[in-house]
N, C-alpha and C positions, 0 to 999 in steps of 0.2 A: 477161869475168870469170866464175868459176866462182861457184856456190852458197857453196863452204865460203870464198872470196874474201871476198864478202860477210858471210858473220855474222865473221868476223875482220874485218871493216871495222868491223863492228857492236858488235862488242865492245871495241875499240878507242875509237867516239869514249863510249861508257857508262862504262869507265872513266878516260877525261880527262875528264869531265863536259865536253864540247863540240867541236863540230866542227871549229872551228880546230885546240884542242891536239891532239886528234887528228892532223887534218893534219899538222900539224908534226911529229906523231912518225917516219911513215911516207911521208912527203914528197909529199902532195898540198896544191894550194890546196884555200882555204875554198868559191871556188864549184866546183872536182870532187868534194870534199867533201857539199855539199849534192845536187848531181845525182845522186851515188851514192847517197843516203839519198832523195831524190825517188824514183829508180826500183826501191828495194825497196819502198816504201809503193804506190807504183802497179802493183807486181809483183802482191803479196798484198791491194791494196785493202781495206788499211786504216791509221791513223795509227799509227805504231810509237813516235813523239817526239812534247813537245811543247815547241818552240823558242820561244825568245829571245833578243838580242841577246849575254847574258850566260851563261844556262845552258840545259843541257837537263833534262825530267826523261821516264821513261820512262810509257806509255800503260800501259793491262793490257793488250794484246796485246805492247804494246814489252815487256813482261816477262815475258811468255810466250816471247816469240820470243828474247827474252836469254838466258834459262836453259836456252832451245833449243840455243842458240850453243853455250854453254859446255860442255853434255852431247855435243855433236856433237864438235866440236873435240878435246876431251879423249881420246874414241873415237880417233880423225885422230892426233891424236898416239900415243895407245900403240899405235894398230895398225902405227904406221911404227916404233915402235921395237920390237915385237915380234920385225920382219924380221931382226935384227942382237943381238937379247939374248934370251937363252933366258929359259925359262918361270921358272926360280927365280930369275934377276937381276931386284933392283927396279932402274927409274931413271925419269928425267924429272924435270919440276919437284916442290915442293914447299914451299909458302906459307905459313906460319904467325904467329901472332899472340899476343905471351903479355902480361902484366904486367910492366912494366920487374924488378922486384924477382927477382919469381920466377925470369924467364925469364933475367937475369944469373946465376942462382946454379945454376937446376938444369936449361935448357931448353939454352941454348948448350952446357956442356960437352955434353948427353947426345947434341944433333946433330953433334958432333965424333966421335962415338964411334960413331953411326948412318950415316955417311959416310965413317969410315976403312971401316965394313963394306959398307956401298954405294955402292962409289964412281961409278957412274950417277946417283944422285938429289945433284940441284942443289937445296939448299935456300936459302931467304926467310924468314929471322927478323925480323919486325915486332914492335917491343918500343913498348908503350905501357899507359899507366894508364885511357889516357877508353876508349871506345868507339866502333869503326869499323864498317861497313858489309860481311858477311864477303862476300855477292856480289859488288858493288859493285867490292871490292879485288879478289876473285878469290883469296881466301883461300881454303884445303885445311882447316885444322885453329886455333880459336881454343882458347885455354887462358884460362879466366874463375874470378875467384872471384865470388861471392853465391849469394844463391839468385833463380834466374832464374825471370821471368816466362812463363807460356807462350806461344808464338811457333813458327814455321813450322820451325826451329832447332831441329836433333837435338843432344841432351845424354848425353853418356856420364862417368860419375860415377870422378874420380881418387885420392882417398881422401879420407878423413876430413879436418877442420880446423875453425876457430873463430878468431875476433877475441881477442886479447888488447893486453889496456894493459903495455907494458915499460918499464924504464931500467937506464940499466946500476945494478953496485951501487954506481960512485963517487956517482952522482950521488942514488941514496938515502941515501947516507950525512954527502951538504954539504947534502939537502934536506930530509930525513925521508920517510917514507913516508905516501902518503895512506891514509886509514882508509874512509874513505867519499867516495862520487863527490862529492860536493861540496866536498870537501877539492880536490879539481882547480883551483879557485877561483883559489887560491896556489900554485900548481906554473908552469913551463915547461913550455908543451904544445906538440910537434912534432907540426904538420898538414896534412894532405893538400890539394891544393888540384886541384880539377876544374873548366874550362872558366872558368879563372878567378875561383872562388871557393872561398872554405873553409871543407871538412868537417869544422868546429867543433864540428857539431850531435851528440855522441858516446851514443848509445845505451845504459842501464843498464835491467835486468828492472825496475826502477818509478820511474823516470826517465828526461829530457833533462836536458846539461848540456850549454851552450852553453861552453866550453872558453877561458880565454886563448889567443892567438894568439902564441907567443915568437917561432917559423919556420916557414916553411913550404914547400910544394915541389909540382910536380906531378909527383913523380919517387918511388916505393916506395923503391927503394934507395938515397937520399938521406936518407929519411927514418928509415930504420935504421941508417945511420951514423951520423948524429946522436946517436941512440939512442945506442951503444955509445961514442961520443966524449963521452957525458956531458951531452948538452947538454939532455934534456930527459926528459920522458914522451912514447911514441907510441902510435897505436893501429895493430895489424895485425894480418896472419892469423898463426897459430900456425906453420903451414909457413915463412913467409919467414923466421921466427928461431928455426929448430930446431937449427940447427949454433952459432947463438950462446946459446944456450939448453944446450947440452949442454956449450961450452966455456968458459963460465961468462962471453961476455961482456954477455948478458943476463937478468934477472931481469923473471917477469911479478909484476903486482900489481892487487890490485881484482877478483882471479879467479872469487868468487861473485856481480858483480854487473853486469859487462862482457857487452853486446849486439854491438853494429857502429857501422856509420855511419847504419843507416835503420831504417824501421821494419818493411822485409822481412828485417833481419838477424834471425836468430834464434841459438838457442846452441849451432846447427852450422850451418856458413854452409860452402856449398857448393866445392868445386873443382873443376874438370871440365874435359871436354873439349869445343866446341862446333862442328859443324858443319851446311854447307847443306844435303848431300841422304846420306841413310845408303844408296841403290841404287846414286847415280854416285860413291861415296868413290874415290879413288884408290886403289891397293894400295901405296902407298910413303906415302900416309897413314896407312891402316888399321898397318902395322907400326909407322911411329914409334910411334905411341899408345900400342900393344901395349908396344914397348920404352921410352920413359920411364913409363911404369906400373913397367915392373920395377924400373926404376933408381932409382925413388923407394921400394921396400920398404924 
C-alpha cells in the first residue's frame, strides 16, 4: 500500500469514529483494519489512536497526522482534477454546514445557483441547529450565528444581525402585546430546544426570563412557522425573518430590550462564516463564500 493509501485509510476510520465502521465502509475486516493502523504507528513510532472496544479518540500526534491527511489528500485530489479542468473551472467536493433555518431559506437556493455555474463542484449541505465537529465531518465551510469563542477556527464575518422576539400580527392581536419582558409570563413562547433541553432561559439588557414552554423544536424553521401560523412568540436572528418581516408575515416586539439566548449574546450577535485552515481553503469554497455574501446584499 502506498503513503497516500494509508492517510485515506486514516482518515476514514477518524471519521467513523472506529475501526469496524470504517471497515465496513471500504470493505476490510476489523482485524486488517487494526494491522493497518498497527503498522502505521510502528511506521512513524508513535501512538496515532487511542482504542477501545467501542470508540476511538485521536492522540496529538494522531491529530497532527490527521490534519496531515486531509491537507495531503485535498492536494491529491485537485492535482488529478487540474489534469482535465482548466484553471478558471472550479470543481470537486464541497461540504458545508449551516443552521436548518437559515440554510433552508438562503444557503440551498444560493448552492443551486452556484452549481448551475459550476457544474464540477459536488456539493454536501449539512443542515443542523447543535454543533458539529467541522474536522472531524470533513467540513469546507460552517455558517454559524453567535458570537464565537476564540478557537483554532477561522471566522469570516457575513453581515450584520441581532436576536429579535416575533409573532405574527394575528396572534398579537387574540394576545396583546407584551410591554415588558416579564409580561412573557402569560404569552405562548415558541422554544428552541438543544441537545434535548430548552432554550427558555431568554436574555433582556437587565434581565433573565425564564419563558413558558407552549412548543418547542430543535429545528429553526419549525420554529418560524409557528411564528407566522400564530401560534406563539419566538426568539430569533433578525436574518431568518427578514422576508417575513418585510411581507408583513412577521412583526418584532420587545425591540429595546431583547439580548439572545446566553450571556455571550450581545445586541449584535454574530453571522459568519467558519472554517478549519484559511492556507488549505478550497477554491470552490473560497467562491461560494464570495457568492452567497452577494446574494444575501
Amino acid at each position: 500500500m502506498t503513503k497516500i493509501d494509508d492517510m485515506q485509510l486514516f482518515v476514514h476510520v477518524v471519521r467513523s469514529a472506529g475501526l469496524a465502521a470504517a471497515g465496513r465502509k471500504i470493505g476490510l475486516s476489523p482485524a486488517s483494519m487494526t494491522a493497518r493502523i498497527n503498522q502505521l504507528e510502528n511506521h512513524y513510532q508513535t501512538r496515532l489512536l487511542i482504542r477501545n472496544t467501542r470508540s476511538i479518540k485521536l492522540t496529538d500526534a494522531g491529530e497532527r497526522f490527521y490534519q496531515g491527511c486531509l491537507r495531503v489528500i485535498a492536494e491529491v485530489d485537485a492535482t488529478e482534477q487540474s489534469i482535465t479542468i482548466s484553471d478558471n473551472e472550479l470543481s470537486g467536493s464541497l461540504k458545508i454546514t449551516a443552521p436548518s433555518d437559515f440554510g433552508k431559506q438562503f444557503v440551498a437556493p444560493a448552492l443551486s445557483k452556484f452549481v448551475a455555474l459550476n457544474p464540477q463542484v459536488k456539493p454536501h449541505l449539512h443542515l443542523t441547529d447543535g454543533l458539529i465537529n467541522l474536522v472531524e465531518e470533513g467540513i469546507d465551510v460552517a455558517i454559524r450565528f453567535g458570537n464565537l469563542p476564540d478557537s483554532n477556527l477561522i471566522s469570516r464575518k457575513i453581515k450584520p444581525n441581532k436576536r429579535v422576539l416575533c409573532a405574527s400580527a394575528d396572534y398579537i392581536e387574540q394576545h396583546g402585546q407584551p410591554l415588558s419582558p416579564s409580561d412573557l409570563a402569560d404569552h405562548r413562547c415558541l422554544v428552541m430546544e438543544r441537545f434535548g433541553q430548552p432554550m427558555n432561559d431568554w436574555h433582556f439588557k437587565n434581565t433573565i426570563i425564564r419563558v413558558p414552554v407552549a412548543m418547542s423544536s430543535c429545528d429553526g424553521s419549525v420554529i418560524r412557522q409557528w411564528a407566522i401560523d400564530g401560534a406563539g412568540i419566538a426568539l430569533k436572528s433578525l436574518v431568518d425573518i427578514s422576508v417575513d418581516l418585510a411581507n408583513g408575515g412577521l412583526v418584532t416586539i420587545l425591540d429595546e430590550h431583547i439580548l439572545g439566548f446566553s450571556n455571550k449574546d450581545k445586541e449584535q450577535i454574530g453571522l459568519q462564516f467558519v472554517y478549519p485552515s484559511r492556507k488549505f481553503q478550497p477554491k470552490q469554497a473560497v467562491a461560494f463564500m464570495d457568492f452567497l455574501q452577494q446574494q444575501l446584499i
